[in-house]
PyMOL Python script that loads the backbone (N, CA, C, O; Angstrom):
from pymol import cmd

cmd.read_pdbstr("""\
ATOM      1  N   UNK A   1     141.354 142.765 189.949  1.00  0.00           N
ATOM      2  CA  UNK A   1     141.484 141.433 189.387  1.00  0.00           C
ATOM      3  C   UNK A   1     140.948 141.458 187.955  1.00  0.00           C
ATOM      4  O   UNK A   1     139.975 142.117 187.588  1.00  0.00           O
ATOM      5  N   UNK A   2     141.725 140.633 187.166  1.00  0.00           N
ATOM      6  CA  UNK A   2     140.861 140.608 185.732  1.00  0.00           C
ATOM      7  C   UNK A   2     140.164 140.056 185.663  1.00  0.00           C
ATOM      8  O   UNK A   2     139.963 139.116 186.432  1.00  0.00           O
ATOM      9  N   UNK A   3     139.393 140.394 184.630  1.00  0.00           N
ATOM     10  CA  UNK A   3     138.086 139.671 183.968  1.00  0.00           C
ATOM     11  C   UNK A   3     138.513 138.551 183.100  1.00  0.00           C
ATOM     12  O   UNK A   3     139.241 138.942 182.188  1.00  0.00           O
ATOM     13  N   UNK A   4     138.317 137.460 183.102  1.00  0.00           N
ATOM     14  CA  UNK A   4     138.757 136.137 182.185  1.00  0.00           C
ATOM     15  C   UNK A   4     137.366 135.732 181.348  1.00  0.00           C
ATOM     16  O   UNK A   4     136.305 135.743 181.971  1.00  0.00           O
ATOM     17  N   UNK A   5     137.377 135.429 180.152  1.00  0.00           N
ATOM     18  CA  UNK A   5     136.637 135.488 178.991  1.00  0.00           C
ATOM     19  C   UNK A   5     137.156 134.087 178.763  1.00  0.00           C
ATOM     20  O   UNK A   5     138.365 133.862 178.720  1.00  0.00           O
ATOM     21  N   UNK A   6     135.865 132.757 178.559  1.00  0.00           N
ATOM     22  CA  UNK A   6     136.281 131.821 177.915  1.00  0.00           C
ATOM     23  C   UNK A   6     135.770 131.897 176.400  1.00  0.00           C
ATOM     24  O   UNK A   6     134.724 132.455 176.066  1.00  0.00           O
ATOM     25  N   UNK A   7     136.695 131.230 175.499  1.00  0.00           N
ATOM     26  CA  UNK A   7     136.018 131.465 174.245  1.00  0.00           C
ATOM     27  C   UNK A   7     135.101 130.036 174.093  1.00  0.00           C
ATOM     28  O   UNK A   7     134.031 129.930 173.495  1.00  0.00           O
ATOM     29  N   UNK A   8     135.709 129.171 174.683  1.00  0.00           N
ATOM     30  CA  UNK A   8     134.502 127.737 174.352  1.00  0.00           C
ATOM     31  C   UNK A   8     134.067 127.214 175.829  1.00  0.00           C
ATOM     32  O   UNK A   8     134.465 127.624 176.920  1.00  0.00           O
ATOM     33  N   UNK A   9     133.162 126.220 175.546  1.00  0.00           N
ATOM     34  CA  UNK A   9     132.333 126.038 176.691  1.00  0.00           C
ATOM     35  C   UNK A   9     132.717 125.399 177.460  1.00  0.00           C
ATOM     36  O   UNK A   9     132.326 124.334 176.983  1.00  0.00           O
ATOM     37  N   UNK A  10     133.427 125.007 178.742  1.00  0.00           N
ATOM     38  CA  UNK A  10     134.143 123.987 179.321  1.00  0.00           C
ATOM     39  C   UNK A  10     133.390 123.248 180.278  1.00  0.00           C
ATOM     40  O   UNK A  10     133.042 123.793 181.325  1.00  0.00           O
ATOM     41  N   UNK A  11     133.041 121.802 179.970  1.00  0.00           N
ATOM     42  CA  UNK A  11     132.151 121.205 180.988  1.00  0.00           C
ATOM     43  C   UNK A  11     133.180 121.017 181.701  1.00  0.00           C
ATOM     44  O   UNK A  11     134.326 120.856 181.283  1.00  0.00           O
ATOM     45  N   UNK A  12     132.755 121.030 183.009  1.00  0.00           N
ATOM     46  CA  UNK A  12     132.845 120.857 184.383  1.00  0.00           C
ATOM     47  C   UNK A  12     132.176 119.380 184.784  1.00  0.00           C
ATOM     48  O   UNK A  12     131.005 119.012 184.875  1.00  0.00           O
ATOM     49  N   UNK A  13     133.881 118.475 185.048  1.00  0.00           N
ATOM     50  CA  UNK A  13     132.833 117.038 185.651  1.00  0.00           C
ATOM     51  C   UNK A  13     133.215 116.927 187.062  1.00  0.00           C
ATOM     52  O   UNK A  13     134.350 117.067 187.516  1.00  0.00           O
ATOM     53  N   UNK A  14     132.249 116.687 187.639  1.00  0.00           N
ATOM     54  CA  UNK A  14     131.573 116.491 188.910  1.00  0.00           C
ATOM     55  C   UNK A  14     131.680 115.310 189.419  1.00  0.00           C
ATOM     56  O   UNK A  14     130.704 114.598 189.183  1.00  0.00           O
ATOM     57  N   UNK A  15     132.935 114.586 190.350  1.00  0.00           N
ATOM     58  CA  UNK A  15     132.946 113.645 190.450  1.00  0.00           C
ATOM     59  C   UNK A  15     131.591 113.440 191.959  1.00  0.00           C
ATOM     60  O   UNK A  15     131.485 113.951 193.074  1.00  0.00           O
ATOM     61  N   UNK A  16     130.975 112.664 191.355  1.00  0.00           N
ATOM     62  CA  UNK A  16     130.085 112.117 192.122  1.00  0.00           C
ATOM     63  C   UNK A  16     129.608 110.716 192.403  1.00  0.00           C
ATOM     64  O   UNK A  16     129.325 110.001 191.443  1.00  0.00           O
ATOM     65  N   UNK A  17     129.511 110.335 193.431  1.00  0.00           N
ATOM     66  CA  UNK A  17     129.256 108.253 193.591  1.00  0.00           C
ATOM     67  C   UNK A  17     128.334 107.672 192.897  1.00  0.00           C
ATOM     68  O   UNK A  17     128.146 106.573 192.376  1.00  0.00           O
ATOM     69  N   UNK A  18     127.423 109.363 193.091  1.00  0.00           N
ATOM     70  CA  UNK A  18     126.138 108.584 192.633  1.00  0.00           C
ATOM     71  C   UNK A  18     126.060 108.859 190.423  1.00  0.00           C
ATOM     72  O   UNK A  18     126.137 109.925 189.812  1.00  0.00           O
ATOM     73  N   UNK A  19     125.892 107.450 189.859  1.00  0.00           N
ATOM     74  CA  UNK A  19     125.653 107.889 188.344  1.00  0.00           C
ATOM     75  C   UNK A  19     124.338 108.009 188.026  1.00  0.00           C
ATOM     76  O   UNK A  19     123.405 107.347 188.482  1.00  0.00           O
ATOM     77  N   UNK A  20     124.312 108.688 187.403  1.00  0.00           N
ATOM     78  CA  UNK A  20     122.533 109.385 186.559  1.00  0.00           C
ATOM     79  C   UNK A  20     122.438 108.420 185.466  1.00  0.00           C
ATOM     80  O   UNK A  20     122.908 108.647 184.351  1.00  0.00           O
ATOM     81  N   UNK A  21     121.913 107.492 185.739  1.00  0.00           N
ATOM     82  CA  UNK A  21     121.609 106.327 184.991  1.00  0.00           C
ATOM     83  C   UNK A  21     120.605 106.524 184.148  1.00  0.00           C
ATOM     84  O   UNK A  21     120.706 106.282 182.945  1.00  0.00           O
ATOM     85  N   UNK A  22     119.353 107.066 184.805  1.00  0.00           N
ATOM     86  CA  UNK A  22     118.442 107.461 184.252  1.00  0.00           C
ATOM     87  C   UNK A  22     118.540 108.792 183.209  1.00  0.00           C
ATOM     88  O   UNK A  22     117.597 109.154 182.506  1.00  0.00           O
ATOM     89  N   UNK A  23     119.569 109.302 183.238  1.00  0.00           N
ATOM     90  CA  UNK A  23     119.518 110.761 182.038  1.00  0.00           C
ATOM     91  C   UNK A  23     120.532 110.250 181.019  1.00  0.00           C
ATOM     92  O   UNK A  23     120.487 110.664 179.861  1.00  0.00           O
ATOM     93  N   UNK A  24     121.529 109.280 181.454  1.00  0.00           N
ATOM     94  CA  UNK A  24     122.288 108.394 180.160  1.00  0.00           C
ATOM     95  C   UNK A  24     121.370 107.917 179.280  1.00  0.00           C
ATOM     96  O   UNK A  24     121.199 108.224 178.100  1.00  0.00           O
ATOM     97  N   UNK A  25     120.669 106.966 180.119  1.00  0.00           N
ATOM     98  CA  UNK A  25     119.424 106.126 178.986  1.00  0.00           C
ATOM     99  C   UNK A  25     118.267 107.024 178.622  1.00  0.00           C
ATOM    100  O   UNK A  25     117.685 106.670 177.597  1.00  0.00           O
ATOM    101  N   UNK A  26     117.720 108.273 179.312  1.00  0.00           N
ATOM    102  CA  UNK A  26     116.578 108.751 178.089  1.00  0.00           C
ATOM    103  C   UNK A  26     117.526 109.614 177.090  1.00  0.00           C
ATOM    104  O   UNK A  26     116.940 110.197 176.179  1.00  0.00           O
ATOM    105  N   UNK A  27     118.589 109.716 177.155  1.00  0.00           N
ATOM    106  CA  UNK A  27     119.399 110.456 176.118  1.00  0.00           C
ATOM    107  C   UNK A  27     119.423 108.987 174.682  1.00  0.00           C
ATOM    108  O   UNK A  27     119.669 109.081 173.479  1.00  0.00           O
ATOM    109  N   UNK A  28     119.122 108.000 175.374  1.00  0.00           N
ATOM    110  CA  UNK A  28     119.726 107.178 174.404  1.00  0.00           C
ATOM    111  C   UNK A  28     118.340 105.878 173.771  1.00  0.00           C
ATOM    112  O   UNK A  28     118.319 104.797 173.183  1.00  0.00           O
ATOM    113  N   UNK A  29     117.390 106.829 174.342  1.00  0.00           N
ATOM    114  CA  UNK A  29     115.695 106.407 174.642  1.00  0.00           C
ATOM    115  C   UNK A  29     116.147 104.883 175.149  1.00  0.00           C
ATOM    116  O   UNK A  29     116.808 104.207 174.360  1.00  0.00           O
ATOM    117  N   UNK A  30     115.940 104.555 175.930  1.00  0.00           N
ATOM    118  CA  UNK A  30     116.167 103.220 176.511  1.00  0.00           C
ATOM    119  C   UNK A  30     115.745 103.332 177.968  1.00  0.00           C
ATOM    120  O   UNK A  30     116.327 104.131 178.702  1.00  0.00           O
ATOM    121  N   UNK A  31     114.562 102.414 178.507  1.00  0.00           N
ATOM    122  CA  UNK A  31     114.314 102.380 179.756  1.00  0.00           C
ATOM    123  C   UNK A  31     115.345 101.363 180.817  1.00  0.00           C
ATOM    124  O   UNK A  31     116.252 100.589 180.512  1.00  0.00           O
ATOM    125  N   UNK A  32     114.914 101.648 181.834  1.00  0.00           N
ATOM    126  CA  UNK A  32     116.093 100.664 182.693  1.00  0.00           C
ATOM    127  C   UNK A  32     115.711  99.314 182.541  1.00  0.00           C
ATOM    128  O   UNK A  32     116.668  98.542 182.593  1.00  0.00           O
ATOM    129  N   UNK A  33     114.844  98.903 182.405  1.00  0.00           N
ATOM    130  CA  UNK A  33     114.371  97.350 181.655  1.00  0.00           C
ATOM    131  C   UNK A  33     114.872  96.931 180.468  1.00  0.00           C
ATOM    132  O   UNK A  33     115.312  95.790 180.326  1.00  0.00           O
ATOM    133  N   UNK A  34     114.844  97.959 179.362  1.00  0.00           N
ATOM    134  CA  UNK A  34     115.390  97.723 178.426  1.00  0.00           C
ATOM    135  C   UNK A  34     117.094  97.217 178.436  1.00  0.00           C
ATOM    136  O   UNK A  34     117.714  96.187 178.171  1.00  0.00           O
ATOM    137  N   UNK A  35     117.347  98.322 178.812  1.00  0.00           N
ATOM    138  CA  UNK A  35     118.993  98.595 178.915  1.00  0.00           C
ATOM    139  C   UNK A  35     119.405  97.304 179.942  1.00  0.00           C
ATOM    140  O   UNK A  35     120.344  96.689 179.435  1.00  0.00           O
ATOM    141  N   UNK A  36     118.955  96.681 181.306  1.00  0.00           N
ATOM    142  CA  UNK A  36     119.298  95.501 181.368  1.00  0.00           C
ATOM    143  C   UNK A  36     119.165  94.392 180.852  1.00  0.00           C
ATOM    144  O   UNK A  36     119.990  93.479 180.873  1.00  0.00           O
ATOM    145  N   UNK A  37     117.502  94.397 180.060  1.00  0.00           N
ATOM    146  CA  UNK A  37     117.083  92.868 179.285  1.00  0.00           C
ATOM    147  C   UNK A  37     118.565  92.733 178.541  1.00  0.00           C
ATOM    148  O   UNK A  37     119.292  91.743 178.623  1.00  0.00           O
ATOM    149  N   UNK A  38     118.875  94.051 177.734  1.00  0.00           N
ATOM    150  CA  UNK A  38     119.699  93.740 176.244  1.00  0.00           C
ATOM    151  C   UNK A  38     121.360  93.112 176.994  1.00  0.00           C
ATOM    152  O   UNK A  38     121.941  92.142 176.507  1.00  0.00           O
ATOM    153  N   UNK A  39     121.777  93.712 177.938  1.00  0.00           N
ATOM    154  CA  UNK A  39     122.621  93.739 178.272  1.00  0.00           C
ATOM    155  C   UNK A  39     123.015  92.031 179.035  1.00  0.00           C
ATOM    156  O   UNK A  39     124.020  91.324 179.101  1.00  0.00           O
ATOM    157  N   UNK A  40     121.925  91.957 179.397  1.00  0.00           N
ATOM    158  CA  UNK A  40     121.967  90.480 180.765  1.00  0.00           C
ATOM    159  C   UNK A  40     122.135  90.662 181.891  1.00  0.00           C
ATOM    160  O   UNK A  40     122.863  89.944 182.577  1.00  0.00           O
ATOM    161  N   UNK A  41     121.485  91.680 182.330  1.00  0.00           N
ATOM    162  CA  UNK A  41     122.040  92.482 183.758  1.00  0.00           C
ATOM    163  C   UNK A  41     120.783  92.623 184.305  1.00  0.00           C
ATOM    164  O   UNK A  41     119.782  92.711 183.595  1.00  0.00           O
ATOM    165  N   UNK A  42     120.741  92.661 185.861  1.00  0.00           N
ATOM    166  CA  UNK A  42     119.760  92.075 186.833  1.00  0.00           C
ATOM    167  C   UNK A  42     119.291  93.655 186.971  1.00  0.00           C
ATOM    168  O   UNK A  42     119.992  94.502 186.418  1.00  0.00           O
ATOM    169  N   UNK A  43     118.056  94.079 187.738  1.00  0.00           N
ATOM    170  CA  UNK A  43     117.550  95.401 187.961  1.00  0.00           C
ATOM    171  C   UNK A  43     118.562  95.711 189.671  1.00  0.00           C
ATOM    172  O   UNK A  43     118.860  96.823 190.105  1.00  0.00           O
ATOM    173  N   UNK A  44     118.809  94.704 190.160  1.00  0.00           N
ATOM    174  CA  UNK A  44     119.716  95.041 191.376  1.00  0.00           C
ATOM    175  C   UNK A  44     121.053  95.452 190.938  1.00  0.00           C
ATOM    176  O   UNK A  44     121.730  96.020 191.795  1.00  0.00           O
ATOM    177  N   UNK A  45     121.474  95.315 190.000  1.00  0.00           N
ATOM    178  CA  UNK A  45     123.159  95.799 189.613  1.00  0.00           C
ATOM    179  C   UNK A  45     122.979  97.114 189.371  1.00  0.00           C
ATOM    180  O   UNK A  45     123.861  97.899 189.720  1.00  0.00           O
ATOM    181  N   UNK A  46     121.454  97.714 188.538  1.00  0.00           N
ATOM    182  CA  UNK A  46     121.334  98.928 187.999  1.00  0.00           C
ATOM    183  C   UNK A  46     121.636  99.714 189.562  1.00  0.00           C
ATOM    184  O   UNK A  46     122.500 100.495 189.961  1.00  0.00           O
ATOM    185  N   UNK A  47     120.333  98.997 190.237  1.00  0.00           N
ATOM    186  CA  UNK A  47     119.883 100.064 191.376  1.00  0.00           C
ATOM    187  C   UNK A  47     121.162 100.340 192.199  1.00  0.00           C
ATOM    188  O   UNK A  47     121.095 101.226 193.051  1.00  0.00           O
ATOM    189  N   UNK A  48     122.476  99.575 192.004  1.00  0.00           N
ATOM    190  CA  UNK A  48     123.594  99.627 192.984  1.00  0.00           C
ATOM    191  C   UNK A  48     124.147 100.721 192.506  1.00  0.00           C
ATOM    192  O   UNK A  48     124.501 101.683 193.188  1.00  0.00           O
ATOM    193  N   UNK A  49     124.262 100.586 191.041  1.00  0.00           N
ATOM    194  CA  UNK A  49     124.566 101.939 190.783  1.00  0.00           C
ATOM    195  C   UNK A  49     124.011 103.565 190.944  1.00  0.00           C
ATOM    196  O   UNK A  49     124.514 104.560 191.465  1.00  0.00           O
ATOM    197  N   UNK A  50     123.032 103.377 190.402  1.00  0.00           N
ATOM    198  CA  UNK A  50     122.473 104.469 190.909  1.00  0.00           C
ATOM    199  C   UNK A  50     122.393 105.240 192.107  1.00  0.00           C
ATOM    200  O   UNK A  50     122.197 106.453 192.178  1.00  0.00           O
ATOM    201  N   UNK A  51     122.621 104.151 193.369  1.00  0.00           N
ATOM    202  CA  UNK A  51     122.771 104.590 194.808  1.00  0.00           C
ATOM    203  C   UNK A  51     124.172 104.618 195.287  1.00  0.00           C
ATOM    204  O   UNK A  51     124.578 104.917 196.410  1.00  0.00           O
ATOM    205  N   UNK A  52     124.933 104.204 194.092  1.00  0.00           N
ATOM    206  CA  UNK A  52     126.593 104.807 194.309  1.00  0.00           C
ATOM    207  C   UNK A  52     127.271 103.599 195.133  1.00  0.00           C
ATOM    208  O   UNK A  52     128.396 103.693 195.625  1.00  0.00           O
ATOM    209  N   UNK A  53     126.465 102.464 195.226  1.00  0.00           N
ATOM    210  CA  UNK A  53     127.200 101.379 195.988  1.00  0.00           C
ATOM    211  C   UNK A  53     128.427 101.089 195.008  1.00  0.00           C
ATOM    212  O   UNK A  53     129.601 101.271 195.330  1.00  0.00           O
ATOM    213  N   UNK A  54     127.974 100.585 193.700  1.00  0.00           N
ATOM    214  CA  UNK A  54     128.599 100.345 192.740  1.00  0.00           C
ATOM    215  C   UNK A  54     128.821 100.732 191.655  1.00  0.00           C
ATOM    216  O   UNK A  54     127.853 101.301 191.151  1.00  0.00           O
ATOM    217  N   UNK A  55     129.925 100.663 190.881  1.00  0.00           N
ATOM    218  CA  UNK A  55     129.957 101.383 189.404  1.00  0.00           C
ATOM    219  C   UNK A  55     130.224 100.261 188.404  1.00  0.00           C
ATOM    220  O   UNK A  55     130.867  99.231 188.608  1.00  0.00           O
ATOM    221  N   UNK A  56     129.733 100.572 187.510  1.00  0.00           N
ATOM    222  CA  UNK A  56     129.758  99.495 186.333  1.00  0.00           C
ATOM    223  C   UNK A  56     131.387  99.199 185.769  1.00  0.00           C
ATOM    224  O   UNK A  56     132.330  99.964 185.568  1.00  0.00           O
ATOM    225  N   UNK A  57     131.220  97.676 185.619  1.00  0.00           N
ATOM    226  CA  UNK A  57     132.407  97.133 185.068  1.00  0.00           C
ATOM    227  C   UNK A  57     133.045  97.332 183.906  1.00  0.00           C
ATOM    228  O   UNK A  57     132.157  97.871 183.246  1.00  0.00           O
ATOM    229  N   UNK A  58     134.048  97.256 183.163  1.00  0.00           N
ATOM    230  CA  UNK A  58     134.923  97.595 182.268  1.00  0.00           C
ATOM    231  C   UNK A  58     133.893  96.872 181.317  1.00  0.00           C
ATOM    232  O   UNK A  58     133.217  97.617 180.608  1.00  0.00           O
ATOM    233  N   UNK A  59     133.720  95.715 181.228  1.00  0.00           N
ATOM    234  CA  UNK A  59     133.343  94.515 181.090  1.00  0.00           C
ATOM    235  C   UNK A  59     131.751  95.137 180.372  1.00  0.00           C
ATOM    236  O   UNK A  59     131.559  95.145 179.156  1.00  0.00           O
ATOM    237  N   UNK A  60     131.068  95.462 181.051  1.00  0.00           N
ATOM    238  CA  UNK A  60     129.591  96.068 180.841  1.00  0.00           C
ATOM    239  C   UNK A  60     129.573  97.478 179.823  1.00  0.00           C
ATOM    240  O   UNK A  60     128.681  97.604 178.983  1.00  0.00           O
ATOM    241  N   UNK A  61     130.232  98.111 179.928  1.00  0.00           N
ATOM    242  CA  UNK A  61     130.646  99.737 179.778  1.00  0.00           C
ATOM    243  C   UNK A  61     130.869  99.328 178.141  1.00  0.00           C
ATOM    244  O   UNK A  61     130.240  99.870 177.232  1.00  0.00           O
ATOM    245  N   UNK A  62     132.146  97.993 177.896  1.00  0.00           N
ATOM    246  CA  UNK A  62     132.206  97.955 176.665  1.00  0.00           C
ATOM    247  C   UNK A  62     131.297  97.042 175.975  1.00  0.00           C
ATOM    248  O   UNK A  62     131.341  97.030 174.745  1.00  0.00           O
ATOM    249  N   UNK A  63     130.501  96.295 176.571  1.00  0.00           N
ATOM    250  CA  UNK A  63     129.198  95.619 176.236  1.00  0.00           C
ATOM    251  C   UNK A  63     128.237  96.959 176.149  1.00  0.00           C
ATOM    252  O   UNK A  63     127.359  96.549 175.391  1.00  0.00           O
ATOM    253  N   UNK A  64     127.993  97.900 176.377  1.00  0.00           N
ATOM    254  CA  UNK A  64     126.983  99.135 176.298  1.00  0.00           C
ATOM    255  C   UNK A  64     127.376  99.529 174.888  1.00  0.00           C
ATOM    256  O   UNK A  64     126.525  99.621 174.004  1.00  0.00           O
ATOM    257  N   UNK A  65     128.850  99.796 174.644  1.00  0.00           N
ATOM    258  CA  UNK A  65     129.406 100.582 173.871  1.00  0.00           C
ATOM    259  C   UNK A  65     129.050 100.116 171.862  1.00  0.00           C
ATOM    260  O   UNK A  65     128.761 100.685 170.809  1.00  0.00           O
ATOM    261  N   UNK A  66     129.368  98.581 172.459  1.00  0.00           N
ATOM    262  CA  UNK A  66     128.766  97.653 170.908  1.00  0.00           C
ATOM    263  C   UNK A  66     127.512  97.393 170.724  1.00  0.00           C
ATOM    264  O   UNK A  66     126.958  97.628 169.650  1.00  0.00           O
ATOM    265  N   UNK A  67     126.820  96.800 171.894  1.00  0.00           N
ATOM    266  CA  UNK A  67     125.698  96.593 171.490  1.00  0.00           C
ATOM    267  C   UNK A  67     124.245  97.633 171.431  1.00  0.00           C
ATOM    268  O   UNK A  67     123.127  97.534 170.927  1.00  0.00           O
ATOM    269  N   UNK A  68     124.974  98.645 172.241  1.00  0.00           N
ATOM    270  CA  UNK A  68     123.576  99.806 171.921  1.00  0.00           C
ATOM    271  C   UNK A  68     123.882 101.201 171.997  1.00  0.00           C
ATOM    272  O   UNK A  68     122.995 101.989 172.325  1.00  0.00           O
ATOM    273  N   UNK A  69     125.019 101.587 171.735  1.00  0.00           N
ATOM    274  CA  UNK A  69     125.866 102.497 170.682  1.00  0.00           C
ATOM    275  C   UNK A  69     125.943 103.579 172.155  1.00  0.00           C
ATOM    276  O   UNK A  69     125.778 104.798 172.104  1.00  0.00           O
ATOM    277  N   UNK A  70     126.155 102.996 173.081  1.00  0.00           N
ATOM    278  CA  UNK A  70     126.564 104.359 174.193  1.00  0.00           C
ATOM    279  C   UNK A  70     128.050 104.011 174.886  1.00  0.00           C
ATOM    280  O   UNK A  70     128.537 103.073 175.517  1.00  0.00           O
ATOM    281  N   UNK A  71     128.386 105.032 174.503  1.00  0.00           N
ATOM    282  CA  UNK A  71     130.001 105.333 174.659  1.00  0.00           C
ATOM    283  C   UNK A  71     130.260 105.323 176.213  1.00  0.00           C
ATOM    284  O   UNK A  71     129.687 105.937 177.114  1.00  0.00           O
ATOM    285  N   UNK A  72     131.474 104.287 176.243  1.00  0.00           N
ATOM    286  CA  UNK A  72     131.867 103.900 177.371  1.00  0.00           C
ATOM    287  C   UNK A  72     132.154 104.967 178.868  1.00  0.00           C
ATOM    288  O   UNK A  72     132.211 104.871 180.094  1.00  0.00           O
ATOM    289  N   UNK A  73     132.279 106.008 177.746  1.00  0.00           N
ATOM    290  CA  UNK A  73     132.892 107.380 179.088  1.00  0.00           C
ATOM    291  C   UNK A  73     131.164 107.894 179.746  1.00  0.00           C
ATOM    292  O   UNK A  73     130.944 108.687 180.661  1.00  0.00           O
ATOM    293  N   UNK A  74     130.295 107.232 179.025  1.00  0.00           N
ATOM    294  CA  UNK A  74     129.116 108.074 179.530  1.00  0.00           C
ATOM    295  C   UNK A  74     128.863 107.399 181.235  1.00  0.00           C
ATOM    296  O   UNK A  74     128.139 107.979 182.044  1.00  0.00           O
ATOM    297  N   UNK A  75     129.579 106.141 181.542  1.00  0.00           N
ATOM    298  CA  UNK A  75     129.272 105.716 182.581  1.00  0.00           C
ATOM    299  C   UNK A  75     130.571 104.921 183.474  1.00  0.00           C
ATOM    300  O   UNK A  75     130.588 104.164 184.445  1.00  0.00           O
ATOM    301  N   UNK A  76     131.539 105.481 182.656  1.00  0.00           N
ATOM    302  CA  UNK A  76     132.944 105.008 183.341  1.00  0.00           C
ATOM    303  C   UNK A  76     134.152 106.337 183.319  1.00  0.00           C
ATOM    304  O   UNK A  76     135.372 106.180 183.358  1.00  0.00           O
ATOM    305  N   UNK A  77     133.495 107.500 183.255  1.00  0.00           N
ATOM    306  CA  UNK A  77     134.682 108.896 183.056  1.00  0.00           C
ATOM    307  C   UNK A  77     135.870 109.100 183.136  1.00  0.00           C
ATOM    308  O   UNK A  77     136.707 109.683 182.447  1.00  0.00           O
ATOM    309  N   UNK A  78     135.858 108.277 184.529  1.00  0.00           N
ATOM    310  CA  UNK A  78     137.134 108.026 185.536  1.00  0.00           C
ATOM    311  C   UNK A  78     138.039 107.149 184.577  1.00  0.00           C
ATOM    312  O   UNK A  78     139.227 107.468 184.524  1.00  0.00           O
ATOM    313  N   UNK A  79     137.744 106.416 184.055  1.00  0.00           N
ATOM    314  CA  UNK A  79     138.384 104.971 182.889  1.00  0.00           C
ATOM    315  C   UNK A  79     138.453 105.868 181.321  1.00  0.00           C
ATOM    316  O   UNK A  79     139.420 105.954 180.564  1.00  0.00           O
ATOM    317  N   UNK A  80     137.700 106.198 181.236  1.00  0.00           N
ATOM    318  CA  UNK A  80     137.594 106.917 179.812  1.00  0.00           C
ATOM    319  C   UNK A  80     136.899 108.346 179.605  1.00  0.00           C
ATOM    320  O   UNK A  80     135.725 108.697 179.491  1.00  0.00           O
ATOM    321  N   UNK A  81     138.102 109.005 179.604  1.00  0.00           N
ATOM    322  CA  UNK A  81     137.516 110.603 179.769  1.00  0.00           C
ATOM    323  C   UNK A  81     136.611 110.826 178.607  1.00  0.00           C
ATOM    324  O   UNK A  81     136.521 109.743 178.028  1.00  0.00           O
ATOM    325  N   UNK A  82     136.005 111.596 178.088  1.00  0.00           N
ATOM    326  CA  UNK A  82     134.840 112.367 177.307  1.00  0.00           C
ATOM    327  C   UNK A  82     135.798 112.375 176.491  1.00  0.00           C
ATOM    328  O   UNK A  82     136.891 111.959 176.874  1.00  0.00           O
ATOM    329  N   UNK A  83     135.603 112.920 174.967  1.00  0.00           N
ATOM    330  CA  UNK A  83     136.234 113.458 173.731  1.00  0.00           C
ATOM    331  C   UNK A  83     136.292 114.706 174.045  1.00  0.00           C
ATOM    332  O   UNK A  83     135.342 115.254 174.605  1.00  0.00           O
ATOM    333  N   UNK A  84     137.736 115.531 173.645  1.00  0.00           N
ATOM    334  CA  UNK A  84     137.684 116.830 174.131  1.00  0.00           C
ATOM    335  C   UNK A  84     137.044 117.453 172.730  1.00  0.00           C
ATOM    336  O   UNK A  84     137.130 116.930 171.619  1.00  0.00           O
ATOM    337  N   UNK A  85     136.577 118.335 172.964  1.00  0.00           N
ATOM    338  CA  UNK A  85     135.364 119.181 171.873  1.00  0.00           C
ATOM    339  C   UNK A  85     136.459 119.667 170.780  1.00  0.00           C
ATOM    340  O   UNK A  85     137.517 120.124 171.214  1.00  0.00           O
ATOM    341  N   UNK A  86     136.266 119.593 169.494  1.00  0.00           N
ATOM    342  CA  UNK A  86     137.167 120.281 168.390  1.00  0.00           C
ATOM    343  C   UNK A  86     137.553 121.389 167.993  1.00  0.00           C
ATOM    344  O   UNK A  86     138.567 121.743 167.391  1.00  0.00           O
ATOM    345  N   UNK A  87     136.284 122.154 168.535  1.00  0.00           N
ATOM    346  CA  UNK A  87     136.539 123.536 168.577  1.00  0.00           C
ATOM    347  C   UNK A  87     137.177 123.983 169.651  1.00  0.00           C
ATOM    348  O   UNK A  87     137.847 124.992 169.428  1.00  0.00           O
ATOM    349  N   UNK A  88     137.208 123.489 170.994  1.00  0.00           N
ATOM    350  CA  UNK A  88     137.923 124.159 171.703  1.00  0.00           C
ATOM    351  C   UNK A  88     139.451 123.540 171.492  1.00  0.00           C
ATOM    352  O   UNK A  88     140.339 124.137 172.100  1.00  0.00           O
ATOM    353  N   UNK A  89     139.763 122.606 170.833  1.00  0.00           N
ATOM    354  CA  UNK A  89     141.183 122.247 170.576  1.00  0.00           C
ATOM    355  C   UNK A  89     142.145 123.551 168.692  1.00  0.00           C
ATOM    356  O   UNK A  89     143.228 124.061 168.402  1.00  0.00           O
ATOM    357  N   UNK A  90     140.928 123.423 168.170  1.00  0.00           N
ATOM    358  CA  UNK A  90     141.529 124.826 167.308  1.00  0.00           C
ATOM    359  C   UNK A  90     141.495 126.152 167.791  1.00  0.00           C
ATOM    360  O   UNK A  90     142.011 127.010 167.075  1.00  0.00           O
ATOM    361  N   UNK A  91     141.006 126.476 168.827  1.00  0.00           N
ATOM    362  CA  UNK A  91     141.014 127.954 169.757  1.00  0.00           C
ATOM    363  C   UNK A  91     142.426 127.550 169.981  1.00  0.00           C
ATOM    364  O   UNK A  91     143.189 127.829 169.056  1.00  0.00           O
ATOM    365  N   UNK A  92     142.821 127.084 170.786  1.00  0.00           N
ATOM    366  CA  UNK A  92     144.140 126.377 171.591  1.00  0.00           C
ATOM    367  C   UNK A  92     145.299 126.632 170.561  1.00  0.00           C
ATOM    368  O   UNK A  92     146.332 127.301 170.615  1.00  0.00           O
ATOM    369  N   UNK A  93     144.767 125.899 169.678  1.00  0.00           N
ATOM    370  CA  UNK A  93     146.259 125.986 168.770  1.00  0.00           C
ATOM    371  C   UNK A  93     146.480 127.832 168.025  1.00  0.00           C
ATOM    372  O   UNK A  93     147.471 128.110 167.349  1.00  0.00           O
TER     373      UNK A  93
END
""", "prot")
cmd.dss("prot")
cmd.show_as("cartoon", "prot")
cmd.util.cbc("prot")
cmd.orient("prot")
């Protein structure tokens, strides 16, 4: 069998129920208090998420996106994939 060599780094997403709420917001220094005060969002909507009951609304995702500069795909993937990386799009071509 051959050996396959990637030249760029390819994340791997992991669909999972549960979202890492907590590694979005210290990426973006913001505690979970914070990130609901600003937003208008109750500490029970967070915790639904986090335990995968629920996923955040279109609605919220683009309220994250304006008012405290975190990009909608960081917590809706499925709705808005990631930016594909630039360098691995000039390898390609």
């Amino acid at each position: 069998m051959p050996k396959v060599t990637l030249r760029c780094k390819v994340l791997a997403m992991v669909t999972s129920p549960v979202l890492d709420v907590d590694e979005i917001l210290s990426r973006y220094q913001l505690s979970r208090d914070q990130f609901c005060e600003r937003l208008g969002l109750g500490m029970p909507t967070l915790r639904s998420w986090v335990r995968g009951d629920r996923k955040p609304s279109t609605a919220v995702c683009q309220m994250a996106e304006e008012l405290l500069g975190i990009p909608k795909h960081e917590f809706r993937p499925d709705l808005w994939p990631p930016p594909k990386s630039r360098r691995c799009k000039a390898m390609a071509a």
